[in-house]
VEXDREN-2710 file (C-alpha; in Angstrom, 1 decimal):
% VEXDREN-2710
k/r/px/py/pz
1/UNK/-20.8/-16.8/41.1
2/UNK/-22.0/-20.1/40.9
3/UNK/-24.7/-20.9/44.4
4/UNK/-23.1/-23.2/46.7
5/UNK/-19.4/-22.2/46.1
6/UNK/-18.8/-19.5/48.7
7/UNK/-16.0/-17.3/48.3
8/UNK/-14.2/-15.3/51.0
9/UNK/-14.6/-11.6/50.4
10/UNK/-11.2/-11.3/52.6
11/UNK/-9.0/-13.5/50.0
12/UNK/-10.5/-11.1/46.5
13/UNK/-8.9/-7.8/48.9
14/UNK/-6.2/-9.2/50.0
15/UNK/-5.3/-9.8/45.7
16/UNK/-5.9/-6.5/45.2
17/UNK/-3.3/-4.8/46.3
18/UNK/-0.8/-7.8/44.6
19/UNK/-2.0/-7.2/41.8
20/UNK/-1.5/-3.5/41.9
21/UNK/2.3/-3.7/43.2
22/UNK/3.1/-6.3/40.4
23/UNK/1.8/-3.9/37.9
24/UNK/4.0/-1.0/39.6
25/UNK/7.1/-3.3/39.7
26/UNK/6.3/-4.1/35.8
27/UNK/6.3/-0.7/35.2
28/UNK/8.9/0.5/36.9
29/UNK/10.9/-2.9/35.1
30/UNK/10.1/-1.6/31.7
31/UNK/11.2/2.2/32.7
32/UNK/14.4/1.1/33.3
33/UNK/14.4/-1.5/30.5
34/UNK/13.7/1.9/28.2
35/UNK/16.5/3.7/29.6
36/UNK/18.9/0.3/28.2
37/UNK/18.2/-0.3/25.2
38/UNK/20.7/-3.0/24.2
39/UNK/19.5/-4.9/27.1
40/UNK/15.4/-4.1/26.3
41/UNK/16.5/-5.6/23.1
42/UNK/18.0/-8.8/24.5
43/UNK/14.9/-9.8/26.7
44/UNK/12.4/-9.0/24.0
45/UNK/14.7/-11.5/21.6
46/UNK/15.0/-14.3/24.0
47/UNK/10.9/-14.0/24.6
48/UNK/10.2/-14.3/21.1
49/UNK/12.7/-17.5/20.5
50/UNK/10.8/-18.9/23.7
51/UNK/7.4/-17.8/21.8
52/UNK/8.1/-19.5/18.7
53/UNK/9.4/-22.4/20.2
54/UNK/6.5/-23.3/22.0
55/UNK/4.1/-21.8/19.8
56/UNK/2.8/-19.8/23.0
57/UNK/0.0/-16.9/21.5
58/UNK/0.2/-18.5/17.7
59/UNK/-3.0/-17.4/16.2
60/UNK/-5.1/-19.7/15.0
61/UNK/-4.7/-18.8/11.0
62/UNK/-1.2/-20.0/11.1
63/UNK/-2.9/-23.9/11.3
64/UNK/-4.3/-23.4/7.7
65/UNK/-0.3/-22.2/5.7
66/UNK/0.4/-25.5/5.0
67/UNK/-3.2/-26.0/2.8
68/UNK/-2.3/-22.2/1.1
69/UNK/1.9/-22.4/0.8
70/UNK/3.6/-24.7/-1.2
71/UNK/7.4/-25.6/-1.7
72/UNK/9.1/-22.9/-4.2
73/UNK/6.4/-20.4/-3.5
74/UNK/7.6/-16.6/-3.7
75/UNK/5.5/-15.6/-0.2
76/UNK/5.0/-11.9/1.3
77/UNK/5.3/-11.3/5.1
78/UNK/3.6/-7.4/5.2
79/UNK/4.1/-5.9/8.9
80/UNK/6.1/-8.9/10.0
81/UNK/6.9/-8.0/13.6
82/UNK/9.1/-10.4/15.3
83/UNK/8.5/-13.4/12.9
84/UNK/5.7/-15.1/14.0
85/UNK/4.6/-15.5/10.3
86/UNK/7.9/-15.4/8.7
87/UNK/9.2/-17.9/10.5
88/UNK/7.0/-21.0/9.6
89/UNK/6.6/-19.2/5.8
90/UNK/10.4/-19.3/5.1
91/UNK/10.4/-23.3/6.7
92/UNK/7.1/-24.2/3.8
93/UNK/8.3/-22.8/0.7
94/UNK/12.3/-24.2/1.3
95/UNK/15.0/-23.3/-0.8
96/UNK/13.6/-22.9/-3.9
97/UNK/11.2/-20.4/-2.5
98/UNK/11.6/-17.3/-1.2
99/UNK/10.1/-14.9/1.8
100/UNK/10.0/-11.0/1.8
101/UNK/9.5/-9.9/5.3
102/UNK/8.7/-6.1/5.8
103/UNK/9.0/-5.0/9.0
104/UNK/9.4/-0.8/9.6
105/UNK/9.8/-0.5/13.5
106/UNK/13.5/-0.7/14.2
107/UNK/13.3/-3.0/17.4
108/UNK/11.3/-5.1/15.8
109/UNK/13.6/-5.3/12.6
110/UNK/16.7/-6.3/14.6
111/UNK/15.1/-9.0/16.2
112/UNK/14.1/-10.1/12.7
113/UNK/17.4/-10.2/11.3
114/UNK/19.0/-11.9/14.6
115/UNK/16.4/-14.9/14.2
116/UNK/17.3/-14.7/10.3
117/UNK/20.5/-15.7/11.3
118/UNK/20.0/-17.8/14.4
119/UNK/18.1/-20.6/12.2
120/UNK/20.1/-20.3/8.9
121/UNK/17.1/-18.6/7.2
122/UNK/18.8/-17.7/3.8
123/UNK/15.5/-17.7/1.8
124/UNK/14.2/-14.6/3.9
125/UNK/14.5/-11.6/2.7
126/UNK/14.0/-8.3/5.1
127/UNK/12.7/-4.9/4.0
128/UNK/12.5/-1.6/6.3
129/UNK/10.0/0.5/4.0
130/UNK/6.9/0.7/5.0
131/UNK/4.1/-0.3/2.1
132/UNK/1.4/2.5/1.6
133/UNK/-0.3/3.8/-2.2
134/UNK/2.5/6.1/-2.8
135/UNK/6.6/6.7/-2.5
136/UNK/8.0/9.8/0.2
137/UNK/8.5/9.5/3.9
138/UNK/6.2/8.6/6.8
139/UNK/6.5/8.3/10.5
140/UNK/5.3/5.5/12.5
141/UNK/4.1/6.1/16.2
142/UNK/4.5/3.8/19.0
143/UNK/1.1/3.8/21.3
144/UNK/1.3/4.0/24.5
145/UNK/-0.5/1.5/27.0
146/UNK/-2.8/2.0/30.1
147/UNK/0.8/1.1/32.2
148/UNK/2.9/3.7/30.6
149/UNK/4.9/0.8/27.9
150/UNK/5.4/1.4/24.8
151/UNK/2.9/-1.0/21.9
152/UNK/5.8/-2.2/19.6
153/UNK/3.1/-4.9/17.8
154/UNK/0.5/-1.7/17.6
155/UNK/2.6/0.9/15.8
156/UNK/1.1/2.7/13.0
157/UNK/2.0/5.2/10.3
158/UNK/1.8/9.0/9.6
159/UNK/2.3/9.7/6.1
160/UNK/3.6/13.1/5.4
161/UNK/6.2/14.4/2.2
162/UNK/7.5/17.1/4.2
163/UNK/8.8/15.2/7.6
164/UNK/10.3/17.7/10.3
165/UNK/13.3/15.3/11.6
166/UNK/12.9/16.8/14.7
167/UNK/10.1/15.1/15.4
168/UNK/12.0/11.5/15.1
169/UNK/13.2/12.4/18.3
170/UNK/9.4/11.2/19.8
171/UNK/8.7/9.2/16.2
172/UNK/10.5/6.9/13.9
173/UNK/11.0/8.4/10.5
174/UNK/10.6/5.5/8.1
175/UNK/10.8/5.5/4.0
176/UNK/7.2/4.0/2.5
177/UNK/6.9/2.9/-1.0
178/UNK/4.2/0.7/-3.0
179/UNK/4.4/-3.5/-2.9
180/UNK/4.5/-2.1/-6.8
181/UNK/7.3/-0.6/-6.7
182/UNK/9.1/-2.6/-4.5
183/UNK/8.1/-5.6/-6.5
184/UNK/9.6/-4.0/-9.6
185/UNK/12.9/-2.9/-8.1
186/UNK/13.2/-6.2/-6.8
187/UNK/12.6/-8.4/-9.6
188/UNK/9.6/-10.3/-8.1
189/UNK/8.6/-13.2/-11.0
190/UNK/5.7/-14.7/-8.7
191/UNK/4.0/-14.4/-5.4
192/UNK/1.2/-17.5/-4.4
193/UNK/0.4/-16.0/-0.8
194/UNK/0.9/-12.4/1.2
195/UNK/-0.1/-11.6/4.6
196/UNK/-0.9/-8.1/6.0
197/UNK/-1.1/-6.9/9.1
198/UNK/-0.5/-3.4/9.9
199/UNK/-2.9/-2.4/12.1
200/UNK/-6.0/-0.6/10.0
201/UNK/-3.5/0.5/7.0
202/UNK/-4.2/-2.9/5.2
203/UNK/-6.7/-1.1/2.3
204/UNK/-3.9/1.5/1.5
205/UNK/-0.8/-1.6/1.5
206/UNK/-3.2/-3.1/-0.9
207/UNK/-3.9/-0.1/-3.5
208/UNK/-0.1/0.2/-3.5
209/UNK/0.1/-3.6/-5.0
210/UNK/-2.9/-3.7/-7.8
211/UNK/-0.8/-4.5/-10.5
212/UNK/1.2/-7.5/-8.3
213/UNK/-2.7/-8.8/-7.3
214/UNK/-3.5/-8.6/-10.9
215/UNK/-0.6/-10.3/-12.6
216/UNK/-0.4/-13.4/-9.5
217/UNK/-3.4/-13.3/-7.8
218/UNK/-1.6/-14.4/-4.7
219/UNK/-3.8/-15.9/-1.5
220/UNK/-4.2/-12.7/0.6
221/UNK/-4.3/-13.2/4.0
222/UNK/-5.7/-9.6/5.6
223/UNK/-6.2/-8.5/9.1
224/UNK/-10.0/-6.3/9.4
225/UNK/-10.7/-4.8/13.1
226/UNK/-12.9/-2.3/12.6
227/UNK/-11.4/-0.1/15.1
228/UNK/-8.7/-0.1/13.3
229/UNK/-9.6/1.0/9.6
230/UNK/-12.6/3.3/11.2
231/UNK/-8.5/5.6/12.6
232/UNK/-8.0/6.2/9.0
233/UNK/-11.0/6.8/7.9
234/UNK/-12.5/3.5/6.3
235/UNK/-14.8/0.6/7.2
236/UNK/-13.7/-2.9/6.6
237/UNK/-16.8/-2.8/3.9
238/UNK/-14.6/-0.6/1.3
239/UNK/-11.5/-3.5/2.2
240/UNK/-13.6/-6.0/0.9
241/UNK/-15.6/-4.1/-1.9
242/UNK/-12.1/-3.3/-2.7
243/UNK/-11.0/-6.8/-2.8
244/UNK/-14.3/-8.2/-5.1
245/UNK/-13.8/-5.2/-7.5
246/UNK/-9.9/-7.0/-7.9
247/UNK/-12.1/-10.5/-8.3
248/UNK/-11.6/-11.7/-5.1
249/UNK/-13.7/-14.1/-2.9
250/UNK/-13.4/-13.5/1.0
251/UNK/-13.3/-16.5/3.0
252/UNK/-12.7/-16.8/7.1
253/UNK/-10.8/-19.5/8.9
254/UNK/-12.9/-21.4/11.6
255/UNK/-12.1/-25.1/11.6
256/UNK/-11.9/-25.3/7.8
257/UNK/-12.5/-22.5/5.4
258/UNK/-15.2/-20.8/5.2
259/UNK/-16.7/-18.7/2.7
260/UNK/-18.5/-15.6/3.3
261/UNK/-21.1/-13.9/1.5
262/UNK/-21.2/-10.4/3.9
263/UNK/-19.2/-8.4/6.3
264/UNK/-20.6/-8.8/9.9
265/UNK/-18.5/-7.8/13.5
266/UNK/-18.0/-11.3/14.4
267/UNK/-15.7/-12.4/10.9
268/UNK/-13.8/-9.3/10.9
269/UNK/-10.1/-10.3/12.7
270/UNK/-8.4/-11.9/10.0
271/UNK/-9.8/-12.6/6.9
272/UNK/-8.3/-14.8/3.6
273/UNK/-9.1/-13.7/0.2
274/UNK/-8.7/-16.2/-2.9
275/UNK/-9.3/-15.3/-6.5
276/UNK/-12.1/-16.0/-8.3
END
C-alpha cells in the first residue's frame, strides 16, 4: 500500500466472506449446469458469440494474421476450441481459401459447428481426430479446477491402442491420427499458415505432419508453456531444436516480430515459426 492512502481493515473483511459465497453460488451454478447439459451447452454458446463479438480475452497474436494469412490461403486451426482462431482465419482467406478446424472435445465441437452455421462459414471445415505421431485411439481428460468445474480449454490426451470403453464413462474416447495422414485422405494441395494449441502435445502434433511442413513450409504458429510440455515429458528446447532441424526460424510477437536467437521463460507462450 501506497503511504498516505489509508485503508479500512473493516471494508477488506467485510469482502471476504462475498467473495467466498459468490464462489459457492458459482459452484453450485455450474453443478447444476453439469447435471443439464443441453442447457450447459446453450450458456457456453451464447458466451462465446458475446466473446467474439467484442473481442473480450483475444490474445494478442491474433493482431499479427492479417501480416501471415492471405486471401485463398489453405489455413490449419489445430486444437480449435470454440473458434477464437477459426473464426477470423475463415473471414482472411475468403472463398477461395479454405480452414481445417480440429477440435476433439465434444462440447467444444458442437459449439464449433453451431457458429459454423450461424455466420455462413462454408469455407471451414471441422475435424473430431485428435492429431498425435501415430493412428489408434486416445482419450482426452478434462481437468478439474480449484472450484470443482470442469477445464474444457485445458483438456489433454491419453494415448493408448488398447482403450477400455469403460473408462469413457469419466473420459472422452477420441480417434487420433497424423496432420499426415489426414492431409492425404483429405486431398490437402497447400497450407501457408497452422496454429497449435493443445496444451503441451504441440512437439508430437508436429512429428505427425513432417512431410506437410516439408512440402509447404506453412507459418507455424505454436503454443510453448513449459509446464505444459515438461507433463509429457519434453522441454520447449527439443520443440524448437525440433523446429530448426525442419529449417525453421522461431520468431515471438511483441509489437512487431521479433526474432529470437534462444529459448528463455519469458518468450515461451506462443511462439511463430517461419522457414528459412
Amino acid at each position: 500500500m501506497s503511504a498516505g492512502v489509508p485503508v479500512k481493515t473493516s471494508m477488506i473483511k467485510s469482502k471476504i466472506p462475498a467473495l467466498s459465497l459468490y464462489l459457492k453460488f458459482k459452484y453450485l451454478m455450474m453443478k447444476v449446469l453439469y447435471r443439464h447439459p443441453l442447457l450447459f451447452n446453450e450458456i457456453r454458446f451464447r458466451f462465446w458469440i458475446t466473446t467474439l463479438k467484442t473481442g473480450v480475452r483475444n490474445e494478442k497474436e491474433l493482431k499479427v494474421l492479417p501480416r501471415l494469412v492471405t486471401p485463398g490461403m489453405t489455413v490449419i486451426d489445430i486444437g480449435a476450441h470454440c473458434g477464437r482462431y477459426t473464426i477470423p482465419l475463415s473471414y482472411l482467406v475468403g472463398q477461395r481459401g479454405r480452414v481445417l478446424s480440429f477440435e476433439q472435445v465434444t462440447t467444444n465441437y458442437r459449439i464449433l459447428e453451431r457458429l459454423k452455421r450461424k455466420y455462413g462459414l462454408t469455407n471451414v471445415v471441422l475435424f473430431k481426430e485428435a492429431l498425435v505421431e501415430h493412428s489408434g485411439k486416445g482419450i482426452i481428460a478434462m481437468p478439474i479446477t480449484s472450484n470443482g468445474i470442469y477445464s474444457y480449454s485445458c483438456s489433454s490426451i491419453l494415448q493408448d491402442d488398447s482403450i477400455d470403453r469403460s473408462i469413457c464413462k469419466l473420459h472422452q474416447c477420441v480417434e487420433i491420427d497424423t496432420l499426415d495422414n489426414i492431409a492425404l485422405t483429405d486431398s490437402i494441395d497447400r497450407c501457408g499458415y497452422m496454429k497449435i494449441d493443445v496444451e503441451g502435445y504441440e512437439l508430437f502434433v508436429l512429428r505427425g505432419g513432417v512431410e506437410l511442413l516439408d512440402r509447404f513450409r506453412p507459418v507455424v504458429q505454436c503454443e510453448i508453456i513449459e509446464s505444459h510440455t515438461l507433463e509429457f515429458e519434453y522441454r520447449p528446447d527439443d520443440l524448437v531444436s525440433f523446429m530448426n532441424d525442419m529449417g525453421y526460424e522461431m520468431y515471438i510477437y511483441s509489437n512487431g516480430l521479433e526474432h529470437l536467437h534462444e529459448v528463455t521463460p519469458d518468450t515461451l507462450i506462443t511462439s511463430l515459426f517461419r522457414s528459412i
